[in-house]
N, C-alpha and C positions, 0 to 999 in steps of 0.2 A: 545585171550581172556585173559583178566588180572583176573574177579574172578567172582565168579556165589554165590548168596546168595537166600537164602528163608527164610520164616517166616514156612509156610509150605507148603510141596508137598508129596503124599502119609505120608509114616512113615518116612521121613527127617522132621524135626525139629530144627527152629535156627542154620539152614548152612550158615555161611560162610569162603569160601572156596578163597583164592588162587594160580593163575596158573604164575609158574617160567615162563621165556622166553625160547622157544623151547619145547620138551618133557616131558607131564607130562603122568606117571602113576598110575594110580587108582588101589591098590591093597589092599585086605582083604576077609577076611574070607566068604564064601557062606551065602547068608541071611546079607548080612552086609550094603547094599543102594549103592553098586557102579552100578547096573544097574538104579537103580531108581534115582541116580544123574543124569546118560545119561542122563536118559527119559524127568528130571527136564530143565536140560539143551536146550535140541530139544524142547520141548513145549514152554518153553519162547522164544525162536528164531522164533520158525515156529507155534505156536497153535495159533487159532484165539482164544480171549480173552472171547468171550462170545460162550458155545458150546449149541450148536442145537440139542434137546435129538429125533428131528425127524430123526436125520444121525447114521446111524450104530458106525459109524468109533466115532465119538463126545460120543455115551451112553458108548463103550466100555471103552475110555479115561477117562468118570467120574467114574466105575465101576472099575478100576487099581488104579486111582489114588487121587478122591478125598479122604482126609481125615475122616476111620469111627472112630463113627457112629455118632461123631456131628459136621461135618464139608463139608461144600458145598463150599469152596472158599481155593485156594491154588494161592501161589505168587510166584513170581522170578526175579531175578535181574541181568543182565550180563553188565559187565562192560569190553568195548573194546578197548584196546590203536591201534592207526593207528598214527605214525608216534610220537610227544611226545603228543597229545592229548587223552583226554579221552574222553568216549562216554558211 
């Protein structure tokens, strides 16, 4: 992955982020968004784009992470190099 950006996703705000070639680490303080970047990250890879408030697993997801209390819609951005292309 070359860089992950958002507008918003829980309490991230205006990230954008990127990832050197090889090992990165995510390091700071407790309370600081390095889990809620994961999270940002997995969602845009793997969440289906419209969630189902009849599925457990989908109410919980808007309940973590939509942004409160005046925000119903959170975005993400992943940018993949595979060989010299981008994606």
């Amino acid at each position: 992955m070359k860089r992950f950006s958002c507008s918003r996703f829980a309490g991230l705000k205006d990230i954008n982020i990127r990832f050197k070639k090889g090992l990165n680490v995510i390091l700071g303080p407790n309370e600081s968004g390095k889990s809620t970047l994961v999270e940002g990250i997995y969602a845009t890879l793997f969440k289906e784009p419209k969630l189902r408030m009849s599925v457990t697993s989908d109410k919980e997801f808007h309940k973590r992470f939509m942004p409160h209390p005046d925000g119903d819609v959170i975005d993400g951005e992943i940018t993949i190099c595979v060989g010299d292309k981008e994606y």
